[in-house]
C-alpha positions in Angstrom: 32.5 -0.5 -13.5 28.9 -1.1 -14.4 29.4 -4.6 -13.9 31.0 -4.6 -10.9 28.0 -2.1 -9.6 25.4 -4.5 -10.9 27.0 -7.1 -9.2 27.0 -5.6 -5.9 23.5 -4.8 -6.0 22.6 -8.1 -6.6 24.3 -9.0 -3.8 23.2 -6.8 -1.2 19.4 -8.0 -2.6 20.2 -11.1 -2.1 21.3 -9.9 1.7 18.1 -8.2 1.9 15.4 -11.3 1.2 18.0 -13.6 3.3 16.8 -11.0 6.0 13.0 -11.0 5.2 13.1 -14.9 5.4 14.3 -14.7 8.7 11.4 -12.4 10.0 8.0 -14.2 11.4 5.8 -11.7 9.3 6.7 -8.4 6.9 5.4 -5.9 5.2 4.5 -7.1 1.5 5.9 -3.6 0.1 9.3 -5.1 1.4 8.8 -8.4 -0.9 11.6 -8.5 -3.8 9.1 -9.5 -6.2 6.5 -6.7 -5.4 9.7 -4.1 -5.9 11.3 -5.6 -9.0 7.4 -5.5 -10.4 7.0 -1.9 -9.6 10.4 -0.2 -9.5 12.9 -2.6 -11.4 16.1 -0.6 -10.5 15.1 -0.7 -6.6 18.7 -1.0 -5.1 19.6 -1.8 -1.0 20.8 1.0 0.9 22.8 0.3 3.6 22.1 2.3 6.9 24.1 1.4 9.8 22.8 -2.3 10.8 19.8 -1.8 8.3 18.8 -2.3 4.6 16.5 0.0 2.9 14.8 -0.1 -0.2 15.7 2.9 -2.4 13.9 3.5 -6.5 16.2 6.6 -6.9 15.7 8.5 -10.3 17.6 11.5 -12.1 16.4 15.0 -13.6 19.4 15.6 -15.5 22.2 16.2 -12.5 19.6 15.9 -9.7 18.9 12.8 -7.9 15.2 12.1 -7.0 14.0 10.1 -4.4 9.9 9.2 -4.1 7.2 7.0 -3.0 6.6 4.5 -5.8 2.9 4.4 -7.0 1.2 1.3 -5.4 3.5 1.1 -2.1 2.3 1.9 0.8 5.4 2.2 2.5 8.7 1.5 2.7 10.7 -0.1 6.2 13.9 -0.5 7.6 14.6 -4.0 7.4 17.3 -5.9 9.5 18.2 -9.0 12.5 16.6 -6.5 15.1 13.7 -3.7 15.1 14.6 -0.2 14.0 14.1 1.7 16.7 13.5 6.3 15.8 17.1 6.8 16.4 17.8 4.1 13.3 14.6 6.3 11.3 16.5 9.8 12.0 20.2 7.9 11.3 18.6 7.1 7.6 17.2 10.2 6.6 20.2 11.7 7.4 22.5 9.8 5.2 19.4 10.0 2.5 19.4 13.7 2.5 23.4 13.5 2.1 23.3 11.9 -1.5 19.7 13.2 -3.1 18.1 16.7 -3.7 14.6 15.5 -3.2 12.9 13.1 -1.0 9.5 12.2 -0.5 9.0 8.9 1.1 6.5 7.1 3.3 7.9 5.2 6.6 6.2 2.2 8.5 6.7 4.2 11.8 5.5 6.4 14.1 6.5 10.1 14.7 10.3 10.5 15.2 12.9 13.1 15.5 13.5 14.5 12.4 16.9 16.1 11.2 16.6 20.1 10.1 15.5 20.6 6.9 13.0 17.8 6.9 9.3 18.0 7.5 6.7 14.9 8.3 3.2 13.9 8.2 1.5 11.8 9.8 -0.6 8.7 7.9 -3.2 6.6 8.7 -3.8 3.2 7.2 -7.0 1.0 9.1 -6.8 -2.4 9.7 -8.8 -5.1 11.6 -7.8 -8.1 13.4 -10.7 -10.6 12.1 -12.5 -12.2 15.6 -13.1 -16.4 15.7 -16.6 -16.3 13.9 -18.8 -13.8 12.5 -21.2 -13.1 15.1 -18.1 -11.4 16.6 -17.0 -9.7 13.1 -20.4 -8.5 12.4 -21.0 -7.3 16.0 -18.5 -5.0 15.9 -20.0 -3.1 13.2 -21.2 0.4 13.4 -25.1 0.9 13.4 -25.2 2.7 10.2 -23.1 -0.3 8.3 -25.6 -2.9 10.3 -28.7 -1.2 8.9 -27.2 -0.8 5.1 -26.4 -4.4 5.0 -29.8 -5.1 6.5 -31.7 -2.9 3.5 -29.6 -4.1 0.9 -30.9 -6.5 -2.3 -28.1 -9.2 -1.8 -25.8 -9.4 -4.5 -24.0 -12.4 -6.4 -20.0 -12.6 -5.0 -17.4 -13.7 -6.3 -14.0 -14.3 -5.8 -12.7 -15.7 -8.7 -13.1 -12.7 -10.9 -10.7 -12.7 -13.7 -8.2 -10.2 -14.8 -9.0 -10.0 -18.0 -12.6 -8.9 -16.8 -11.1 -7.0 -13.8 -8.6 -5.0 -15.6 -11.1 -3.3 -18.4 -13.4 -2.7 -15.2 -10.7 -1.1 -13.2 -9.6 1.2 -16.1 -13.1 1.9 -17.2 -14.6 3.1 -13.7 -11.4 4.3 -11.3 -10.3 6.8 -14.1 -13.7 8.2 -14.3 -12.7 9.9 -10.4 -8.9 10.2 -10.1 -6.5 10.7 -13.4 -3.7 8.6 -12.7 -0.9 7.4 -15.9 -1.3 4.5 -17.8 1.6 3.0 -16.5 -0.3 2.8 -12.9 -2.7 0.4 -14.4 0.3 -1.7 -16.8 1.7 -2.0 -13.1 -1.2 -2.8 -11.4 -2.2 -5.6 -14.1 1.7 -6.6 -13.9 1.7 -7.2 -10.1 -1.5 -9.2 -10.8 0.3 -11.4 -13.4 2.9 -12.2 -11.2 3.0 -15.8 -10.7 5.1 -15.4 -7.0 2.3 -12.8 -5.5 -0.8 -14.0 -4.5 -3.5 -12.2 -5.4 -7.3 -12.9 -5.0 -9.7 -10.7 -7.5 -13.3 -10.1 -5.7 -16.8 -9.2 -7.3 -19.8 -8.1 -6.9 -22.4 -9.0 -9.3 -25.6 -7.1 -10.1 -27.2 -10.0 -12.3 -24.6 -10.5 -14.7 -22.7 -7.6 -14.5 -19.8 -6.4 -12.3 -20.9 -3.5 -10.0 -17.6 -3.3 -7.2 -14.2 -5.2 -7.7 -11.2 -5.1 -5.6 -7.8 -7.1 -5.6 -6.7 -8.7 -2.4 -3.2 -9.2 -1.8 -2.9 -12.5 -0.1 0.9 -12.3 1.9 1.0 -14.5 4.9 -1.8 -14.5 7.3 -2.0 -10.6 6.0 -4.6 -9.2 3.5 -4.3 -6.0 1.6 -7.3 -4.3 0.4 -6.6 -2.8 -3.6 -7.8 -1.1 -6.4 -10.8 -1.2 -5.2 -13.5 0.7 -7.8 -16.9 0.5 -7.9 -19.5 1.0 -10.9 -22.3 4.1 -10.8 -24.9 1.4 -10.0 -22.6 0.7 -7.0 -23.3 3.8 -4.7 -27.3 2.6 -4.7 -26.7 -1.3 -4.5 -24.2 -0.9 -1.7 -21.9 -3.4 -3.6 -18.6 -2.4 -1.8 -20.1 -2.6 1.8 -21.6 -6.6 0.6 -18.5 -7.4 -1.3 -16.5 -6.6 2.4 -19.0 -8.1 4.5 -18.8 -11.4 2.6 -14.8 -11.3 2.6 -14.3 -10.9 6.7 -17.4 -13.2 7.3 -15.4 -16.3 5.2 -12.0 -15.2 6.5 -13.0 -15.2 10.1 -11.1 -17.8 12.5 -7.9 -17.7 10.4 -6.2 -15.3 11.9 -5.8 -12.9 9.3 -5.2 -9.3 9.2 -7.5 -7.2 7.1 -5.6 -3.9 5.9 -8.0 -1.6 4.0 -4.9 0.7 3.0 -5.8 3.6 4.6 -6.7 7.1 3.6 -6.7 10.7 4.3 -10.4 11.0 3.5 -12.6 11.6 6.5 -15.6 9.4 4.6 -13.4 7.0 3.4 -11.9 6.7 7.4 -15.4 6.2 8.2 -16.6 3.4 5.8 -13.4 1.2 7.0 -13.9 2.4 10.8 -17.6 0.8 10.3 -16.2 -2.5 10.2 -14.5 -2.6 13.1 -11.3 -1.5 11.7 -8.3 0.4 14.0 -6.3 3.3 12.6 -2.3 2.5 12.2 -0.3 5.6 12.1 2.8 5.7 9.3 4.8 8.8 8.7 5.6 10.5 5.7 8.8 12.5 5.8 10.1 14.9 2.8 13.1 17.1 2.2 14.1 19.7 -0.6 17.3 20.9 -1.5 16.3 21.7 -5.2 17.2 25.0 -7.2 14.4 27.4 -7.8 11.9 27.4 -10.1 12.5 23.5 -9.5 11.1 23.9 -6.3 7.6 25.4 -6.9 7.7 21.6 -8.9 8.4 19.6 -6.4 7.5 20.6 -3.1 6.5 17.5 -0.8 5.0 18.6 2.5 3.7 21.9 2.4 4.5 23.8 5.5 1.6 24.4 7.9 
């Protein structure tokens, strides 16, 4: 029977990237290889005329549904555009076979079925102009006069991941606790010889001050684990390391996502370059026994 299940799967993935070839441009959370690197028993779920990703997990005889660490988001993927009556269709079959579900959703608001509750996300991202007299006149005031102050810095953006990782681990858990395996994954989706990646610097004299990984999909760029040194803050590495980036990607049509946040300073910084919100929801849903729900609660009612 496991065989036969496995089987399946296999197929329906298989289904899945035939559609994601077919599309012009996608989101790189959607990508088989990003998925299998992050959640390695992801599995299709079929939803009317639509696939979606699903990394289910079990607490005993509950079935668990959440937001993998490092994904953004998660989309309905098929031959035409979901449209909210395909968003509401899906969460109602979801909340049919789990007991918890927190997820984040490439869309806008839509109707939600009872018993769910939403948020609403904001990721920031900036269409890069023909050349950067355009880019960099766009910025805000207060980003023109930091990059005007600032003692330039070395960049690079061919830093390495054995000197990017140490830096990453060193630095980013000095301001958020997150597990170890978020950095094994993080260094794993960096190793992966299918994803592109590009690992930026900047350089205070010889040492490494501000890092981030770019995730190179398409004409799309993805902003990651970005983390900055102590001496960072003063030198104004992060703001120099950015500048530099859009200024050489200019005329190529890319898309610069910073992947968003919730943090009215962070909104800012990215809004200084010129950047436009783009809205996502998050959606959540509870049918777990009490004391199990104090544990797991996902949106907290207003």
């Amino acid at each position: 029977m496991k065989q036969v299940e496995k089987e399946t799967n296999t197929s329906i993935q298989a289904q899945f990237a035939l559609l994601l070839a077919q599309k012009k441009s996608y989101s790189p959370y959607l990508h088989p290889d990003y998925l299998q690197t992050l959640t390695p028993n992801w599995q299709p779920f079929q939803s009317g005329a639509y696939l979606f990703p699903l990394a289910p997990r079990s607490l005993a005889h509950l079935k668990l549904l959440e937001q993998p660490l490092l994904i953004q988001h998660f989309a309905l993927v098929g031959a035409k555009t979901p449209l909210s009556v395909d968003y509401t269709a899906l969460l109602n079959a979801l909340s049919a076979k789990f007991h918890y579900i927190d997820l984040c959703l490439d869309t806008a608001a839509f109707p939600l079925p009872a018993g769910w509750k939403s948020q609403e996300r904001v990721t920031y991202r900036l269409a890069l102009p023909e050349s950067p007299q355009l880019l960099r006149g766009a910025y805000s005031q207060h980003l023109k006069r930091i990059l005007k102050k600032s003692s330039a810095l070395s960049i690079s953006k061919d830093v390495s991941i054995e000197a990017f990782m140490p830096f990453l681990r060193q630095h980013l858990s000095n301001k958020i606790k997150l597990p170890a395996s978020f950095y094994n994954k993080a260094e794993e989706l960096l190793r992966n010889p299918v994803l592109q990646w590009q690992i930026c610097g900047a350089y205070s004299g010889a040492s490494l001050v501000a890092a981030c990984a770019i995730f190179c999909h398409g004409q799309q760029r993805y902003y990651q684990l970005a983390v900055n040194a102590p001496a960072a803050k003063e030198l104004n590495a992060m703001h120099q390391l950015l500048d530099r980036l859009l200024v050489d990607w200019c005329g190529q049509e890319i898309i610069f996502d910073f992947e968003g946040s919730m943090i009215a300073g962070l909104q800012r910084f990215y809004g200084g370059f010129g950047a436009k919100p783009y809205i996502y929801t998050r959606v959540s849903y509870s049918k777990l026994p009490w004391p199990l729900s104090l544990w797991k609660h996902g949106i907290r009612s207003e």
